[in-house]
N, C-alpha and C positions, 0 to 999 in steps of 0.2 A: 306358305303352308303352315309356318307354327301359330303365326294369327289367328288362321281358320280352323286351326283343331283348339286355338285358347278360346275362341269363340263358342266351337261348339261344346268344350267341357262348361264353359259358364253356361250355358243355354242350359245343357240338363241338367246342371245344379239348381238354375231357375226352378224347373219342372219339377224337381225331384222335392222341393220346398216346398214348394206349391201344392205336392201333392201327398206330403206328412204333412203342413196344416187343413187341407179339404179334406183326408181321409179323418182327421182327428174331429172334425165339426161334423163329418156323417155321422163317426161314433158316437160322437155327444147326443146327434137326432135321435139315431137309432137308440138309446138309452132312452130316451123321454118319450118315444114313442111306443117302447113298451113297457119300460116301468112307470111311469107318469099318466100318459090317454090310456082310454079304456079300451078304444079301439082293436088292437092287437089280441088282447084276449079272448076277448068278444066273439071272435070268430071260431072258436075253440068249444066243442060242445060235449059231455060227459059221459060215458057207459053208464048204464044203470046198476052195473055191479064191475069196477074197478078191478077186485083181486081177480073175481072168475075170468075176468076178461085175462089179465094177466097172467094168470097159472094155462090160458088156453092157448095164449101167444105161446108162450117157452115150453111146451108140450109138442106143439104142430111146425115152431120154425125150431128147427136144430141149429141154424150158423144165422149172425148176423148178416142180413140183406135187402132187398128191395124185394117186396111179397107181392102179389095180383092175385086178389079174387073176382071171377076165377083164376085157373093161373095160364099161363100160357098155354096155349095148343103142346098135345105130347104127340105126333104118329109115330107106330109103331115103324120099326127096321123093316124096308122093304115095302113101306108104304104104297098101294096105287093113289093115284089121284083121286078116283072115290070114295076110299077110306078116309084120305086125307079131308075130302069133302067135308065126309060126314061130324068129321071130328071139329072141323072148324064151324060146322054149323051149330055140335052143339054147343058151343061154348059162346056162339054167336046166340041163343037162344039164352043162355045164362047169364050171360052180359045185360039184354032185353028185361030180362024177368027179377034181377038183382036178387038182392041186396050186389054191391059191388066193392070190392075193397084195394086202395093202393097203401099200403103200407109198409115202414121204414122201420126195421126191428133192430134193434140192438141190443144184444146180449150179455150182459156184464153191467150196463150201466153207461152214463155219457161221461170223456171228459171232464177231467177238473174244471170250472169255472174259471179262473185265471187263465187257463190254456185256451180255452175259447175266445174269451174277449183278447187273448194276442193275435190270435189268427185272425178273429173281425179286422180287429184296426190292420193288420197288414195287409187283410182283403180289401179294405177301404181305401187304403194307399195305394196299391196297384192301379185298381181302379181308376182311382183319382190320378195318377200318374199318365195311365193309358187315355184319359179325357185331357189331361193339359198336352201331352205330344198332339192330339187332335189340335185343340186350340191353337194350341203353336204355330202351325199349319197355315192359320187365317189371316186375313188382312184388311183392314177398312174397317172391322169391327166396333162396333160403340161398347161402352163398357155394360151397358145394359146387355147388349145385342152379344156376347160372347157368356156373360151371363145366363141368356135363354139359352146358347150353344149348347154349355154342360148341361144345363135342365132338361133339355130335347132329347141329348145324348141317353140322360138318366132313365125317361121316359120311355126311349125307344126300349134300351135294354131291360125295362121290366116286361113290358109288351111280348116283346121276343121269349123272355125265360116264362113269364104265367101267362098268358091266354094260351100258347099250344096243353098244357096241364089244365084249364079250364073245360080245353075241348075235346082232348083227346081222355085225361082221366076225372073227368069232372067235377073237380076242383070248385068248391061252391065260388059264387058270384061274389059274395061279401067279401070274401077273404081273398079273392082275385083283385077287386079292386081297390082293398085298402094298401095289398103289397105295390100295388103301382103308382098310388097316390104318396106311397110309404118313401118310394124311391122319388119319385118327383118335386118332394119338399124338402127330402133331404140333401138333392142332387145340386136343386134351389139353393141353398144353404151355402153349401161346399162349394158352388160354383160362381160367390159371392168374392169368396178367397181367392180361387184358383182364378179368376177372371181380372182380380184387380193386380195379382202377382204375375200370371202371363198377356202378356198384351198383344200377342200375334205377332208370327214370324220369329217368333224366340230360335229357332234352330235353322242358322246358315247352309248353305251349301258349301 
């Protein structure tokens, strides 16, 4: 019994390495891919009047949150189904006719810089920690072949979080597929670490 819990505390220490240096070589990507490629900004397109835009937001949103134009269906208290009908058609019509808007307002300003790029790297270690317990997992693998594992992994998960946002709030194209190209070279990257530091089967029974 103390062997296999010595084992399995070494096992996620493996992991847990493996996935402060994969999360730290995401960070590194994620930095050059948006300070460095032009790619990332590129997809970012301008108001033609910035302030008006802004004194319009903090006028119409009172609290920091997630906006939809139009916005949600409202029925009144006591609604019938017909009302309800009605109301969901017209918005269903406004939708059709646009202009359309999802937007993320935040009032006061973003986060300090330093405080952000901790929470990336800690997001990227989670991450990277929840792909090596994957890894882990495997067996037979070639060091290439658990390499493409995390990149697969990285791929699926961009897949899953932007194409539903492509389709459902239509999320241009461009920017859909640089975020998943984004993830997939980085995932590449990080999964060059994570694959050479876990070799499959890292955690006993």
């Amino acid at each position: 019994m103390h062997d296999m819990k010595t084992r399995w505390e070494n096992s996620m220490t493996t992991i847990f390495l493996g996935a402060l240096l994969a999360g730290a070589i995401f960070f590194l990507w994620s930095a050059i891919s948006w300070m460095a490629l032009p790619w990332q900004r590129a997809q970012y397109k301008s108001f033609a009047d910035e302030d008006a835009v802004a004194k319009m937001i903090a006028s119409q949103s009172p609290q920091s949150g997630m906006y939809g134009l139009p916005a949600e269906p409202k029925y009144p208290p006591g609604a019938t189904k017909e009302q309800r009908d009605k109301v969901d058609t017209a918005v269903w019509e406004r939708l059709q006719k646009g202009p359309t808007v999802t937007a993320i307002v935040k009032q006061g300003g973003i986060p300090s810089f330093p405080q952000m790029l901790i929470v990336a790297f800690i997001t990227y270690a989670a991450v990277a920690f929840l792909f090596g317990w994957m890894l882990a997992q495997t067996s037979g693998l070639s060091y290439l072949e658990r390499v493409a594992f995390v990149t697969i992994a990285g791929i699926a998960a961009g897949i899953v979080c932007r194409l539903p946002d492509w389709n459902w709030h239509q999320y241009p194209t461009g920017y859909t597929v640089v975020q998943i190209a984004n993830l997939a070279i980085g995932w590449c990257l990080a999964g060059l670490a994570l694959a050479w530091i876990i070799r499959g089967h890292v955690v006993q029974n």
